[in-house]
Steps between C-alpha positions, in 0.01 A plus 500: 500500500492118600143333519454513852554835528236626261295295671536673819497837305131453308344388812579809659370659220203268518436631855504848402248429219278357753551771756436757242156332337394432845541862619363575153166287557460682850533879331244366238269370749510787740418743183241304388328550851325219710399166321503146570778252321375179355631228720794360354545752262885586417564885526798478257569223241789247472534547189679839600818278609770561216581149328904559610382443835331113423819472300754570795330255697494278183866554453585367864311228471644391165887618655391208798401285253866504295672538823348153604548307162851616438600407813778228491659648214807758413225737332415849403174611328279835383139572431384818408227661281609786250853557711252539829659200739293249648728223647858491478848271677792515447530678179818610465665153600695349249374140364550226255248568226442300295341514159321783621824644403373520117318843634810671491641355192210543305437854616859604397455344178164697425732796596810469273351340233146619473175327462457455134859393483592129297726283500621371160662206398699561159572283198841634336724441219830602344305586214184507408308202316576398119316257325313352777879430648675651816836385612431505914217662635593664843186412817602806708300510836325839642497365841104392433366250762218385360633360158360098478399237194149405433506209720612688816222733442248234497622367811478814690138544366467164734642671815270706691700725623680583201168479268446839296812629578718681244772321276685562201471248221850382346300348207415836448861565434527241290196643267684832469848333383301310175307803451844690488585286192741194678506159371867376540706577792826278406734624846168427705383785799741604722363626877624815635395574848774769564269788647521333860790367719473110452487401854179263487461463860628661824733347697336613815187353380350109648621221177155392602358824277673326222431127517129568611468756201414787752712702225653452166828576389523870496571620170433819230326226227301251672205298363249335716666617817845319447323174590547201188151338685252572737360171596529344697723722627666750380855446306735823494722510185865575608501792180205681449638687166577177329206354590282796417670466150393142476166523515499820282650244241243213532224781455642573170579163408129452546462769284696366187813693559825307461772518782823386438646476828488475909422812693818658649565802678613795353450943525319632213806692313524872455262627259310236487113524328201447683322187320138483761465550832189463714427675849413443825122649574590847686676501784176589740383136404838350508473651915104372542660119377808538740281598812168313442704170461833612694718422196865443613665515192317815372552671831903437448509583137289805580807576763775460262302738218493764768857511572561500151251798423707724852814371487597304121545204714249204459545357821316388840773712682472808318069451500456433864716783548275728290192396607622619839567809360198567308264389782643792703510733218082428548494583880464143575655430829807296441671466843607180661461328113690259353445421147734196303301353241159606332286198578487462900661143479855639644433493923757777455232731449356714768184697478286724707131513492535899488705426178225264350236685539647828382588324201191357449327793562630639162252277316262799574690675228422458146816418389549193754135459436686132377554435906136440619353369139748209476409399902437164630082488532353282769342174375512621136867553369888469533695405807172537686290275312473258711516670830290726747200462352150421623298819552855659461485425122580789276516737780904465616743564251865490549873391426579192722844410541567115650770348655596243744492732851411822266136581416392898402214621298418873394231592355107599528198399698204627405238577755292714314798715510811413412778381779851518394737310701821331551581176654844298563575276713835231616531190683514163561147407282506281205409697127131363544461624846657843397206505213206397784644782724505779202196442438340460862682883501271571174196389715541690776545838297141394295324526887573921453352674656390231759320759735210557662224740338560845567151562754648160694897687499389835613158488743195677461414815697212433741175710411323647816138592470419859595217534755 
């Protein structure tokens, strides 16, 4: 039932209630026999008026309020509390998303792969270590995005957005390989990245995403996001293995351990031993990182382990397609959806807000529990850091997705009860206009229920004095 209509509905039960306590006070005062009312004295209280009916008002307020700060845009949007609706537009209309896209991908992740889930990053070998000497070790990637060097992990503990969020420490690695024994690796470390397809980029995606380091090179065994430096802007490597390999070897360099040649690029051979490894933190942490700071890279690697896990094949095709698939498997409403990469950054991708919110509602669940703990907060962390704020702080949290023309966020307001809600919206508005108007949409939902007190909504019988 739409807004407006329940609105109409509870008032007509709100005249009944006051029809029925009215001819209720009468009864009680004719049994009671004659007396005499103090003037101004209610016969019934306000406080009788059930809360849905300030809410229905409430709700078409706040459904006038969206109406008139969407307008202008291609846009859809939902509110509701506990699956009870409260505004809605629009929400089965098909729209670029986003990054608010990472709901879906990181839900279908939490689905095929579990929660507690890692993803590990092998050291290999023909055979294993004699004498403090392996021939070639083998750097065999688990399709783990958050693998970086000690530096990189200093500099994100700089970055506000990205501050306290989970990594994976190479040097780490590094550790468990002289632990294991190695001093002498005369053939050097080969990189094998063969889990994934090796298409780094889309071709339907902007170059800009490359050369403005919206994205690193996709790849199975990446370090430090594919990017050979961050500042002062970021430098994609053009092979993420190789690279990956390179830094494993100037960690153990550090460490004493002779190498005797280059990185190449190489699959581990058949039968080979396992030398170290080290693994990602579980995959429900791995989703809070790629949500709270709308991680690209992790979003697309995430895509490619899925359609490896349904279909053997460790690529975006064969993940977009399952994620699809899964999403409707949950009773999530997939019509009208198009889904191409795993990030948002394709404007191939077309969303609904019934979609968004259905898969965002799963974060009630405990095992996509991952979905709301790894959200944006208000003023405090991730993508939303910087943004809303005010006496908004720590009450909205959401998944923002940014683009130039595309702006969305899904998420919660809390009002003293919690709002759920979906918001996307198209046009001709510039990325930082997009982010004003998300979160003027944020500010609107906060004024819930903006109504007026329930003895003011539904008026006051009249006492009359008995002679």
């Amino acid at each position: 039932m739409s807004p407006t209509r329940t609105f109409a509905v509870l008032l007509m039960i709100a005249a009944l209630v006051c029809g029925v306590l009215a001819i209720r006070s009468t009864d009680s005062a004719k049994a009671a026999g004659p007396s005499i009312a103090t003037p101004g004295a209610p016969a019934w209280s306000a406080r009788r008026v059930p809360q849905p009916i300030v809410d229905a008002v409430g709700a078409q307020r706040l459904q006038t309020a969206l109406d008139a700060t969407a307008a202008g845009t291609d846009s859809c949007f939902l509110v509701d509390e506990g699956g009870a609706p409260l505004a809605s537009h629009n929400g089965d209309t098909a729209l670029v998303p986003a990054s608010t896209q990472k709901l879906l991908t990181a839900s279908t992740a939490l689905a095929v792969l579990g929660p507690e889930t890692t993803l590990d990053t092998r050291v290999m070998a023909a055979q294993a270590p004699e004498g403090g000497t392996v021939d070639r070790l083998f750097l065999v990637g688990g399709g783990d995005p958050l693998l970086v060097t000690p530096d990189v992990q200093a500099l994100r503990d700089e970055i506000p957005e990205l501050r306290g969020s989970p990594t994976t420490s190479l040097a780490a690695l590094a550790d468990a390989i002289v632990a294991a024994g190695v001093k002498r690796i005369p053939k050097g470390i080969a990189a094998d990245d063969s889990r994934y397809e090796a298409l780094r980029y889309l071709p339907t995606w902007k170059e800009s995403y490359r050369t403005e380091g919206q994205v690193g090179p996709i790849g199975a065994l990446t370090v430090n996001g594919g990017f050979s430096a961050l500042r002062p802007k970021p430098v994609p490597v053009d092979d993420p293995a190789v690279f990956a390999a390179e830094k494993l070897g100037e960690l153990l360099e550090e460490r004493g351990v002779d190498i005797g040649k280059s990185p190449t690029r190489e699959v581990a051979p058949p039968g080979a031993v396992e030398v170290a490894k080290v693994s990602s933190p579980p995959l429900a942490d791995v989703i809070g990182e790629e949500i709270s700071t709308s991680d690209n890279l992790g979003s697309e690697l995430l895509t490619r382990e899925i359609g490896l896990r349904t279909s053997q094949q460790g690529t975006t095709a064969a993940g977009t397609a399952a994620i699809l698939a899964k999403l409707g498997e949950l009773g999530v409403p997939t019509a009208n959806a198009a889904v191409v990469d795993g990030s948002g950054l394709d404007r191939g991708n077309r969303l609904t807000c019934n979609l968004l919110l259905g898969a965002f509602e799963l974060g009630s669940l405990p095992e996509y529990a991952a979905l709301w703990n790894g959200l944006a907060i208000a003023g405090q962390r991730g993508t939303l850091v910087d943004q809303i704020g005010g006496d908004l702080t720590g009450k909205v949290r959401g998944k923002t997705g940014s683009l130039d023309g595309v702006t969305g966020l899904v998420g919660i307001v809390d009002v003293g009860r919690p709002l759920r809600f979906a918001f996307l919206a198209n046009g001709g508005f510039t990325e930082q206009a997009g982010i004003a108007l998300r979160g003027r949409i944020a500010q609107a939902i906060a004024t819930f229920p903006d109504a007026p007190s329930a003895d003011e909504l539904v008026p006051q019988p009249v006492a009359t004095a008995q002679p």
